[in-house]
ROKE-514920 format. One record per atom (N, C-alpha, C): atom name; x negated, y, z. Coordinates in nm, 3 decimals. Atoms other than C-alpha are relative to their C-alpha. Example, Ala and Ser with C-alpha at 12.3 -4.5 7.8 and 13.67 -1.06 7.14 Angstrom:
BEGIN
SITE  a      px      py      pz
SITE  N  -0.089  -0.119   0.000
SITE CA  -1.230  -0.450   0.780
SITE  C  -0.090   0.120   0.000
SITE  N   0.082  -0.119  -0.006
SITE CA  -1.367  -0.106   0.714
SITE  C   0.077   0.109   0.073
END
This chain:
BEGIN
SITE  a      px      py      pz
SITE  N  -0.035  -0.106   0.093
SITE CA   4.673 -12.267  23.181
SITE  C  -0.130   0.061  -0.054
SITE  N   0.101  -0.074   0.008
SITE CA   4.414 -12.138  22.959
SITE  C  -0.007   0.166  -0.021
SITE  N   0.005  -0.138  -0.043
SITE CA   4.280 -11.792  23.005
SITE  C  -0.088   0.099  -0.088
SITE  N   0.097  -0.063   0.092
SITE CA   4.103 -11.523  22.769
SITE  C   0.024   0.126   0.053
SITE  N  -0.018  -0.152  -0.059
SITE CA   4.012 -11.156  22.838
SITE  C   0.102   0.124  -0.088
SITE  N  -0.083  -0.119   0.092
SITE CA   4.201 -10.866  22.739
SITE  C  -0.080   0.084  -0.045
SITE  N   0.150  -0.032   0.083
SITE CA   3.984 -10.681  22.476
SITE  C   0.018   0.187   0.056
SITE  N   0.019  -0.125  -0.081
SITE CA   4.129 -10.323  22.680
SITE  C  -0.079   0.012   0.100
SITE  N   0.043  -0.037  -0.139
SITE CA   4.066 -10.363  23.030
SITE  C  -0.133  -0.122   0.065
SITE  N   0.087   0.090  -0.054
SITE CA   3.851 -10.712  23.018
SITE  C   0.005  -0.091   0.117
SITE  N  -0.037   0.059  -0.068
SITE CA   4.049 -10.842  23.218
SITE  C   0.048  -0.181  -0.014
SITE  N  -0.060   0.114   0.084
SITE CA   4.161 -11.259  23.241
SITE  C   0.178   0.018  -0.010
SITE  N  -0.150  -0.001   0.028
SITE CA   4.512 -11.315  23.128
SITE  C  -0.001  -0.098  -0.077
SITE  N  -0.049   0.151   0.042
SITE CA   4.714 -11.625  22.989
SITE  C  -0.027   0.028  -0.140
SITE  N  -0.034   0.003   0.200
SITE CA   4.677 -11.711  22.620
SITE  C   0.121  -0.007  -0.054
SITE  N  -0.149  -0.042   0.069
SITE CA   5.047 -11.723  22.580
SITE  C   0.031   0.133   0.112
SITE  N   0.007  -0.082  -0.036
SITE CA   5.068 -11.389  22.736
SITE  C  -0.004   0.122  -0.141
SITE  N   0.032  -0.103   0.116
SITE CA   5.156 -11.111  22.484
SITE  C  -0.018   0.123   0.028
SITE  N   0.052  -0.101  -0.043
SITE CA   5.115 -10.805  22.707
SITE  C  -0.091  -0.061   0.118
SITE  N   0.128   0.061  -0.117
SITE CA   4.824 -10.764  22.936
SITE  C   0.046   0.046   0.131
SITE  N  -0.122  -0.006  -0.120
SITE CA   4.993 -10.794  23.306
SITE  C  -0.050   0.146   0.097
SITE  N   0.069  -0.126  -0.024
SITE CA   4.704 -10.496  23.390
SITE  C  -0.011   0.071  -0.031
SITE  N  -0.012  -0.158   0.075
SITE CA   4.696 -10.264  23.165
SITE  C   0.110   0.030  -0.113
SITE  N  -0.081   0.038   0.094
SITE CA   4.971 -10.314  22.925
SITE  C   0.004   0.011  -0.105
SITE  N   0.097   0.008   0.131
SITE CA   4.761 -10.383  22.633
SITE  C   0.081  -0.064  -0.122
SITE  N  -0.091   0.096   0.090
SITE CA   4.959 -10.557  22.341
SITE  C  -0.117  -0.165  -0.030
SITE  N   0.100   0.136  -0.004
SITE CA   4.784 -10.928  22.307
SITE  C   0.034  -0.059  -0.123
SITE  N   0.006   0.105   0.104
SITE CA   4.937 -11.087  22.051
SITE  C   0.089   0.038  -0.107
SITE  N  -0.016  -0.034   0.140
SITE CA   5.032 -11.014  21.661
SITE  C   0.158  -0.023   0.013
SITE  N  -0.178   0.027   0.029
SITE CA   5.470 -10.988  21.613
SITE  C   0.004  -0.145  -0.140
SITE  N  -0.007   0.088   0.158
SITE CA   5.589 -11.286  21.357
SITE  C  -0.027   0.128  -0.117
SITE  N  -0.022  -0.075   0.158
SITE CA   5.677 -11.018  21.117
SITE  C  -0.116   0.082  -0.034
SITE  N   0.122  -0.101   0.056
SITE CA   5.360 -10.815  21.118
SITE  C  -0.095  -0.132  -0.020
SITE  N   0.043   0.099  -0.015
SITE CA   5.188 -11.183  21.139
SITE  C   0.019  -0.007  -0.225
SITE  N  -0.038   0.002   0.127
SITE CA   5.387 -11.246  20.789
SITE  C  -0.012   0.088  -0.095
SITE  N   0.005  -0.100   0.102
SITE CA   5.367 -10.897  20.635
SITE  C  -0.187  -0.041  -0.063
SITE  N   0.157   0.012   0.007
SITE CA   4.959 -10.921  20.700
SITE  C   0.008  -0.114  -0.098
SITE  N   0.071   0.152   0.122
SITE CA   4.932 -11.288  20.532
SITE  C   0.098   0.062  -0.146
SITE  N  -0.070  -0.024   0.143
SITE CA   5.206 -11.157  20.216
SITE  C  -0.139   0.115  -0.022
SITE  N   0.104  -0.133   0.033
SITE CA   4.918 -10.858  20.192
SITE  C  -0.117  -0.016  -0.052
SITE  N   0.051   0.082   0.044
SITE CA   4.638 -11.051  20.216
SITE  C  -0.020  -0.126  -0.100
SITE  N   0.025   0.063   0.113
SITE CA   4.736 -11.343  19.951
SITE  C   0.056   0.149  -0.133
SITE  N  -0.012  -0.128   0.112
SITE CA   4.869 -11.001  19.722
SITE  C  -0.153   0.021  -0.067
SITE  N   0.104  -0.058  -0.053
SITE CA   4.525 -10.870  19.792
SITE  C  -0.119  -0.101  -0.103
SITE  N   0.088   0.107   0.070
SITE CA   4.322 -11.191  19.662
SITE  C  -0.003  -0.015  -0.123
SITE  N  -0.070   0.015   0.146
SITE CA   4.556 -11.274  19.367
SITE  C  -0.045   0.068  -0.111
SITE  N   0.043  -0.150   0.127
SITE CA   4.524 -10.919  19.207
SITE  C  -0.156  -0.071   0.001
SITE  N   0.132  -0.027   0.050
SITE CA   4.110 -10.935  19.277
SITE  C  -0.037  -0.197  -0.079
SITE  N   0.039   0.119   0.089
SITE CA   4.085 -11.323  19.147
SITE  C   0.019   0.008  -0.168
SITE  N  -0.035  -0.036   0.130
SITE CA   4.249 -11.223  18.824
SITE  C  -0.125   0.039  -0.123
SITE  N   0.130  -0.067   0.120
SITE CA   4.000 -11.249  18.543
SITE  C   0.020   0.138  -0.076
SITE  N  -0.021  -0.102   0.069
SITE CA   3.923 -10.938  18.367
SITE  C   0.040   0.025  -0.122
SITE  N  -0.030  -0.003   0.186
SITE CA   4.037 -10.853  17.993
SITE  C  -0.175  -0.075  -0.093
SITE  N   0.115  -0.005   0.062
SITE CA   3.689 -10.843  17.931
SITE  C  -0.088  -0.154   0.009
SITE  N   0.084   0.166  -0.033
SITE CA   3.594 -11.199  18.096
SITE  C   0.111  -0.080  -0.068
SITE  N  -0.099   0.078   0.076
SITE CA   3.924 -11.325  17.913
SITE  C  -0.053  -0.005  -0.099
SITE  N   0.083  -0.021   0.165
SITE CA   3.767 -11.199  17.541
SITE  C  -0.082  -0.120   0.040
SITE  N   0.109   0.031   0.079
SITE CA   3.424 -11.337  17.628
SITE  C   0.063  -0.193   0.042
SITE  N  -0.025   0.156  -0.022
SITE CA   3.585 -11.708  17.760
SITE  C   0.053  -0.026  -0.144
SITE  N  -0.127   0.033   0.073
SITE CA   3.850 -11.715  17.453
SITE  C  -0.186   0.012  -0.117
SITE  N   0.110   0.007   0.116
SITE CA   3.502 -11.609  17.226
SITE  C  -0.099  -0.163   0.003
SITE  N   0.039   0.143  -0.016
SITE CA   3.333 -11.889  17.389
SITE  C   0.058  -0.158  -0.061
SITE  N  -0.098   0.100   0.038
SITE CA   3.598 -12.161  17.346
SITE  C   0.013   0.035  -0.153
SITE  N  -0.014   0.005   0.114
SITE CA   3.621 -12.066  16.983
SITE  C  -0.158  -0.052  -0.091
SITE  N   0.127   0.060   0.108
SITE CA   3.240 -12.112  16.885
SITE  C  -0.013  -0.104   0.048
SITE  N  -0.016   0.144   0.032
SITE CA   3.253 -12.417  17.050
SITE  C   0.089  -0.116  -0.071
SITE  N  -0.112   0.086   0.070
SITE CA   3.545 -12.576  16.874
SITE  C  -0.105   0.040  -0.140
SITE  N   0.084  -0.063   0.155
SITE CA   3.370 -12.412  16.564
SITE  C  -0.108  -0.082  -0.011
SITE  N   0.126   0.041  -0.002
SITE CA   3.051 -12.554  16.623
SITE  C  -0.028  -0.204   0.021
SITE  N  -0.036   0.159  -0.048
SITE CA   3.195 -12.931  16.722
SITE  C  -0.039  -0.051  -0.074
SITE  N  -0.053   0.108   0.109
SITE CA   3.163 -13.231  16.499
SITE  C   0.107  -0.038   0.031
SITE  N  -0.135   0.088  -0.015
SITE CA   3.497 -13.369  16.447
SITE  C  -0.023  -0.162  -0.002
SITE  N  -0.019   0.168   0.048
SITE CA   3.591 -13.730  16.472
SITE  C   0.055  -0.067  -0.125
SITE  N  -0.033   0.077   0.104
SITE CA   3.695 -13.946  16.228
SITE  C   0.125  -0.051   0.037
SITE  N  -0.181  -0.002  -0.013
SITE CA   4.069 -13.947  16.360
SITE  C   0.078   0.018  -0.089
SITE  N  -0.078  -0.061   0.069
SITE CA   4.338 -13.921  16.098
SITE  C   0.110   0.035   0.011
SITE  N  -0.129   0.009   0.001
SITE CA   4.655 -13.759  16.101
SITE  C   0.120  -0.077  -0.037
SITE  N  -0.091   0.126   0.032
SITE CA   4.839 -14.017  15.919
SITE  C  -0.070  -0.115   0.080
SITE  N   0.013   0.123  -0.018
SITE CA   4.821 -14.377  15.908
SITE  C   0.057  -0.048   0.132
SITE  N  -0.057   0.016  -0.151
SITE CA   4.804 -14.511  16.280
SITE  C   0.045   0.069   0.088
SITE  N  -0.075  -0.113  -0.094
SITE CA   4.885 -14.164  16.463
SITE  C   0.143  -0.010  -0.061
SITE  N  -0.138  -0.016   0.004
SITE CA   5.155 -14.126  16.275
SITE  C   0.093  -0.116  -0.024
SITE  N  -0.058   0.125  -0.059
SITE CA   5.280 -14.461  16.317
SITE  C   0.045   0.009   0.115
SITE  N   0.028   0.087  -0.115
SITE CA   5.243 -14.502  16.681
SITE  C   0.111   0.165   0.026
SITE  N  -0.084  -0.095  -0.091
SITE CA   5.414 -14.108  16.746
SITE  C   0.089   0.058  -0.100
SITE  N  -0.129  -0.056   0.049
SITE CA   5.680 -14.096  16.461
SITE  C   0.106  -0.036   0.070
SITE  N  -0.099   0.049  -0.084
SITE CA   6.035 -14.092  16.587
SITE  C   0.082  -0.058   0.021
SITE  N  -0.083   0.130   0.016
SITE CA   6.145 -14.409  16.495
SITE  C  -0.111  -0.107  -0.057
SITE  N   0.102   0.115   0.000
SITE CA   5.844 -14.614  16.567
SITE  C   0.029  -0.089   0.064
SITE  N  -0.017   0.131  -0.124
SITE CA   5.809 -14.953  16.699
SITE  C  -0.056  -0.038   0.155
SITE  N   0.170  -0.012  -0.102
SITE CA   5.530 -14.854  16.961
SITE  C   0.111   0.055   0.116
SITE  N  -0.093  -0.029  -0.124
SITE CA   5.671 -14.840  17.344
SITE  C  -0.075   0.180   0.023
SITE  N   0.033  -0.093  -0.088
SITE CA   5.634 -14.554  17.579
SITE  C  -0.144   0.062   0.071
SITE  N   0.180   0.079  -0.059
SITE CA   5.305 -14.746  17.731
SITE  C  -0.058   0.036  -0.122
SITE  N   0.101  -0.044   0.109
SITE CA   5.167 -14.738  17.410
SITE  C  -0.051   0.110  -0.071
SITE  N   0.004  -0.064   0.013
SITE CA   5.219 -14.457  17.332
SITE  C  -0.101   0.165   0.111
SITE  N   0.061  -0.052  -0.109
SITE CA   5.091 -14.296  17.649
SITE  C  -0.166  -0.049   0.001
SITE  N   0.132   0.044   0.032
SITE CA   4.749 -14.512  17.595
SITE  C  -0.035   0.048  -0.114
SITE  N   0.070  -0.059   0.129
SITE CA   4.682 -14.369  17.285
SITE  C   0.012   0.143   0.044
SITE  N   0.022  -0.078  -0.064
SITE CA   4.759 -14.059  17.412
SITE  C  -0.140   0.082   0.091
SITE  N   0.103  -0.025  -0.085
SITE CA   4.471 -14.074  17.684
SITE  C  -0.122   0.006  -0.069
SITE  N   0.100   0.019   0.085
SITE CA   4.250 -14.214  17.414
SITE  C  -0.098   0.099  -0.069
SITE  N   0.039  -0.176   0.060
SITE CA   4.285 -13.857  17.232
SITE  C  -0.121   0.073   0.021
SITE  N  -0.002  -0.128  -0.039
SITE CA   4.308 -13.636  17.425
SITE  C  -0.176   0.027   0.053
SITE  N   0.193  -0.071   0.026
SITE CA   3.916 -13.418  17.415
SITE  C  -0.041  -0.028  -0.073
SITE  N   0.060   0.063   0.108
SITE CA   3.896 -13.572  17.094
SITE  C  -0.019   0.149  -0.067
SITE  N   0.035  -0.116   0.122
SITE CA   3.764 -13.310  16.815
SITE  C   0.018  -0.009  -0.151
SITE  N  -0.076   0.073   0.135
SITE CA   3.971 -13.326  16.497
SITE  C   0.003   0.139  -0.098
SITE  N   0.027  -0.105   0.092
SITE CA   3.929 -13.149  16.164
SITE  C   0.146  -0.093  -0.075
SITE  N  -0.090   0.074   0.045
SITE CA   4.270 -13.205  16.008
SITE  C   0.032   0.111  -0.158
SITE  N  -0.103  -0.132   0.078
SITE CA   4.485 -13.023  15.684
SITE  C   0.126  -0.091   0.002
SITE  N  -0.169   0.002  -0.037
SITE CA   4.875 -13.016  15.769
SITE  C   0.038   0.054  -0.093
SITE  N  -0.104  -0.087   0.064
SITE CA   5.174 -12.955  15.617
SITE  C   0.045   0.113   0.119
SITE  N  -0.061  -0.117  -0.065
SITE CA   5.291 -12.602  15.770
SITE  C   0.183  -0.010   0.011
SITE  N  -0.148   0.016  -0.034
SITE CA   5.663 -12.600  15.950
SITE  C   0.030   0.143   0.042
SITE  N  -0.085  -0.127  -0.073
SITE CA   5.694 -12.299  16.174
SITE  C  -0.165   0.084   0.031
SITE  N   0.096  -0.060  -0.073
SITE CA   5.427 -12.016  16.286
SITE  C   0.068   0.129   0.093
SITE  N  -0.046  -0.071  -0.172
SITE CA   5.478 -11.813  16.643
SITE  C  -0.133   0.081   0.002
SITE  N   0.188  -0.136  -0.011
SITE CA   5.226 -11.490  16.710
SITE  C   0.024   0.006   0.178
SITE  N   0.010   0.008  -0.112
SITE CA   5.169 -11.498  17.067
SITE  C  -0.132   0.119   0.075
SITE  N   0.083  -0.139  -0.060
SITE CA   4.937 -11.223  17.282
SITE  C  -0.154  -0.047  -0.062
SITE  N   0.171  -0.016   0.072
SITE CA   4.561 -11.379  17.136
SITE  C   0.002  -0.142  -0.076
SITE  N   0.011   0.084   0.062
SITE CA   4.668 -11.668  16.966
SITE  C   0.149  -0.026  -0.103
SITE  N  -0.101   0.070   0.062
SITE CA   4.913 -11.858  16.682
SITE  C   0.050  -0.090   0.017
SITE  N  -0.049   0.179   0.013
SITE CA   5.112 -12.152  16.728
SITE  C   0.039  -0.036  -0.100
SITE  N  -0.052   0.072   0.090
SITE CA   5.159 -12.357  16.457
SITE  C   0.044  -0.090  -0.024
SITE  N  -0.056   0.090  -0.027
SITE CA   5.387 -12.596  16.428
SITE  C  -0.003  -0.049  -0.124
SITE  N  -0.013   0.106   0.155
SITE CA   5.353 -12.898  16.136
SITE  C   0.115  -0.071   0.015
SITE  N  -0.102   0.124   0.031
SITE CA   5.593 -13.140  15.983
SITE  C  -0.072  -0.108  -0.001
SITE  N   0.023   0.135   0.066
SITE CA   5.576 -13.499  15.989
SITE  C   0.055  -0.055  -0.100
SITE  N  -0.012   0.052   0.116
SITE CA   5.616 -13.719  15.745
SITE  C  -0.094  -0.093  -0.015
SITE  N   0.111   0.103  -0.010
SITE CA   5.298 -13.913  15.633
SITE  C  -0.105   0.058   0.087
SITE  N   0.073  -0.061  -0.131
SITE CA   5.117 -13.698  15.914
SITE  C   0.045  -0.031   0.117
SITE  N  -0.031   0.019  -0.106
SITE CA   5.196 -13.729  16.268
SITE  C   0.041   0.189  -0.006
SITE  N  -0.064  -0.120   0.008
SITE CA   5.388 -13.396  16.351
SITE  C  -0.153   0.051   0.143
SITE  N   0.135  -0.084  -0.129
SITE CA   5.121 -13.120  16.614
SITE  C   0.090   0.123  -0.042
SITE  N  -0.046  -0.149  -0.049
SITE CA   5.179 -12.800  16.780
SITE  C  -0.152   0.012   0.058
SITE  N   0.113  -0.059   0.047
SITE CA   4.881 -12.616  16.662
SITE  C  -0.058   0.152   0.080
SITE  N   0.031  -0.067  -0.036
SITE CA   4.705 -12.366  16.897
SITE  C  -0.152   0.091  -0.062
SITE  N   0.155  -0.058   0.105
SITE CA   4.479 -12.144  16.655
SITE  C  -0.015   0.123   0.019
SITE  N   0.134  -0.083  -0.069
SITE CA   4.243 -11.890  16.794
SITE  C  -0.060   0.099  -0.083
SITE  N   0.049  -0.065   0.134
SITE CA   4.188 -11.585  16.496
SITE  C  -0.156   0.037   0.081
SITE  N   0.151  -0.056  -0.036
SITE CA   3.788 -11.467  16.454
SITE  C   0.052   0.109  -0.063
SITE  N  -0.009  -0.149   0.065
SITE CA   3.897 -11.170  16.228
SITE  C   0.168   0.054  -0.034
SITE  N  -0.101  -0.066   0.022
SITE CA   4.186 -10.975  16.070
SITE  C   0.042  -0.110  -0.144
SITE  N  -0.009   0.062   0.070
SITE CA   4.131 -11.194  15.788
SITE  C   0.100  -0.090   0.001
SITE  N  -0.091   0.156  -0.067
SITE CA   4.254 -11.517  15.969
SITE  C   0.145   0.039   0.031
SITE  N  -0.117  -0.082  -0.036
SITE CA   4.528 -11.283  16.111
SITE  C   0.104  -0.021  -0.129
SITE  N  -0.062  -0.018   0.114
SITE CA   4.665 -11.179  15.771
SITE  C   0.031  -0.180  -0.076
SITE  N  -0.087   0.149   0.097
SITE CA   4.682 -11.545  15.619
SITE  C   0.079  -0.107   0.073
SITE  N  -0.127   0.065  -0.082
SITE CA   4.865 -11.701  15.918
SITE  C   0.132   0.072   0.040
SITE  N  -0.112  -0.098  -0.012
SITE CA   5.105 -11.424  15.945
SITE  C   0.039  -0.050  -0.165
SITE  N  -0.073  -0.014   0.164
SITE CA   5.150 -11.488  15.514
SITE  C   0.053  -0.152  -0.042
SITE  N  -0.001   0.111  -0.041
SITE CA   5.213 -11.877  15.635
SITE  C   0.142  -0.036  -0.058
SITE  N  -0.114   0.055   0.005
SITE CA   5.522 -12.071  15.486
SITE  C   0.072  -0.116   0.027
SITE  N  -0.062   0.099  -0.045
SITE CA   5.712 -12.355  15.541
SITE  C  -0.068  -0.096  -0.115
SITE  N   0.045   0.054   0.133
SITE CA   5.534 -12.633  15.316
SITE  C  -0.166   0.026  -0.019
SITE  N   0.126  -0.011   0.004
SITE CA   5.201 -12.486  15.290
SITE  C  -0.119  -0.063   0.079
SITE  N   0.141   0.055  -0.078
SITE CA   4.888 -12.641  15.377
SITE  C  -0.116   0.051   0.096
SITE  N   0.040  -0.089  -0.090
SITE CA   4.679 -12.546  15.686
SITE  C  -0.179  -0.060   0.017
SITE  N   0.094   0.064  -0.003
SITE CA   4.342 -12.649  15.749
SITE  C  -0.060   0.021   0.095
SITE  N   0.049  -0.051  -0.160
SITE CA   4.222 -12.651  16.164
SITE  C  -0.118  -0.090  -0.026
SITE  N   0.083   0.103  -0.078
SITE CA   3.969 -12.795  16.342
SITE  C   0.017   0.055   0.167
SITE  N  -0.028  -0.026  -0.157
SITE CA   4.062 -12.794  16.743
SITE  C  -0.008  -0.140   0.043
SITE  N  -0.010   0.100  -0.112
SITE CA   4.079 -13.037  17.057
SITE  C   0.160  -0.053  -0.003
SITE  N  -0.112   0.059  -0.054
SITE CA   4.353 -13.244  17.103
SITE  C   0.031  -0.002   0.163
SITE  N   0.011   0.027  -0.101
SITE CA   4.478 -13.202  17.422
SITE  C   0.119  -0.001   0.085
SITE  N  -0.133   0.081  -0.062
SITE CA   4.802 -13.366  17.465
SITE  C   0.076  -0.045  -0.094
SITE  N  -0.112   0.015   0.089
SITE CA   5.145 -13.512  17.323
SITE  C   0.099   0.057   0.087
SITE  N  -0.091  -0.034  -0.060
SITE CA   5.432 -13.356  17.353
SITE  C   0.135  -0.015  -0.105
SITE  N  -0.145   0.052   0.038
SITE CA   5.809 -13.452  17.218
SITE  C  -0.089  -0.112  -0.098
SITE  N   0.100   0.051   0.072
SITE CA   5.547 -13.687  17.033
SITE  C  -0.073   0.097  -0.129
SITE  N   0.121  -0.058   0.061
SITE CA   5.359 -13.398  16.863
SITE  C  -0.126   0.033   0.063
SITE  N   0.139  -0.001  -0.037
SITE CA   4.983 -13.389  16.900
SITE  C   0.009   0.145  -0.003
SITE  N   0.022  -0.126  -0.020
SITE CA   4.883 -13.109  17.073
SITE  C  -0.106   0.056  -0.030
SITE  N   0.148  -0.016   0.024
SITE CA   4.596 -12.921  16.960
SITE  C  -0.023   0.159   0.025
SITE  N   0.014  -0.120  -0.062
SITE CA   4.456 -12.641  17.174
SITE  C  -0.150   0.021   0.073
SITE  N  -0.043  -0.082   0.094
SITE CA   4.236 -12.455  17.101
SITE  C  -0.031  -0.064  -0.106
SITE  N   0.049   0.027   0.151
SITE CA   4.185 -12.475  16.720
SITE  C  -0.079   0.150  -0.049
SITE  N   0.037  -0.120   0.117
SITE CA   4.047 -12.240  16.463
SITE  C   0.046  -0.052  -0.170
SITE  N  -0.039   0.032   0.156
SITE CA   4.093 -12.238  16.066
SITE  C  -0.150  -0.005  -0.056
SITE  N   0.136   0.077   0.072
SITE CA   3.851 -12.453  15.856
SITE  C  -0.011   0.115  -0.107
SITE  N   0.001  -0.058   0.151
SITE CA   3.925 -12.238  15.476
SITE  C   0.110   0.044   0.027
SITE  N  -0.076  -0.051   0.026
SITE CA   4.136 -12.038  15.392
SITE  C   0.077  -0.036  -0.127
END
């Protein structure tokens, strides 16, 4: 049986021993105060891991002058994208998934047709039509009030002009997150 002291009397006593048989010390933690402590402690972490507003701004500022500052590729929205992820292509699942991988961290300067726009807490989603484009769900990143005002004045039809990362497909629209706006 192993044996450890009791941190009252210093005495030995069993390690499965939860009072001390000498002084009647308490030895060992209840489940439920066991469980409250660890729910307290991950609480405790969570909250202080939580980036600040202020380290959110300067990341989201970051991520925008680099997309800004990228060269784009020479990717096009039509032609073969939108071949390979319209929704009555000939291209499997596989293939589709390999081109996919190919993308995605690619750096693409595109202009869309405009479908839908969504205002979200520091960014826009913009959603395009396909057609002779490949269809995207457009994650664009405002620098001013400017940018603000002409994606809020956004219609169905109108032309958009990003430059962002691709960085996925999804229902087969190219995802592109973040972006910014090339012109206005």
């Amino acid at each position: 049986m192993a044996m450890k002291k009791c941190k009252e009397c210093e005495k030995e006593v069993s390690t499965k021993a939860k009072k001390c048989p000498h002084c009647g010390a308490k030895l060992k933690m209840g489940k439920l105060l066991k469980l409250i402590t660890g729910v307290v402690v991950f609480l405790l972490a969570a909250i202080m891991l939580q980036p600040s507003e202020e380290n959110k701004a300067k990341t989201r500022q970051e991520m925008i002058e680099k997309i800004s500052n990228a060269q784009p590729t020479q990717i096009s929205p039509s032609g073969e994208i939108a071949r390979i992820f319209n929704i009555f292509s000939d291209f499997t699942d596989i293939q589709r998934d390999n081109k996919e991988k190919e993308l995605k961290g690619k750096i693409i300067e595109w202009q869309l047709k405009v479908y839908e726009v969504s205002k979200y807490e520091d960014y826009y989603k913009v959603q395009t039509s396909s057609g002779s484009a490949v269809g995207t769900f457009v994650n664009v990143y405002t620098r001013n009030e400017s940018e603000k005002a002409y994606l809020e004045n956004l219609k169905t039809g109108s032309d958009i002009k990003i430059k962002g990362e691709i960085s996925g497909v999804f229902m087969r629209n190219i995802e592109i997150d973040p972006a910014v706006l090339v012109s206005k």
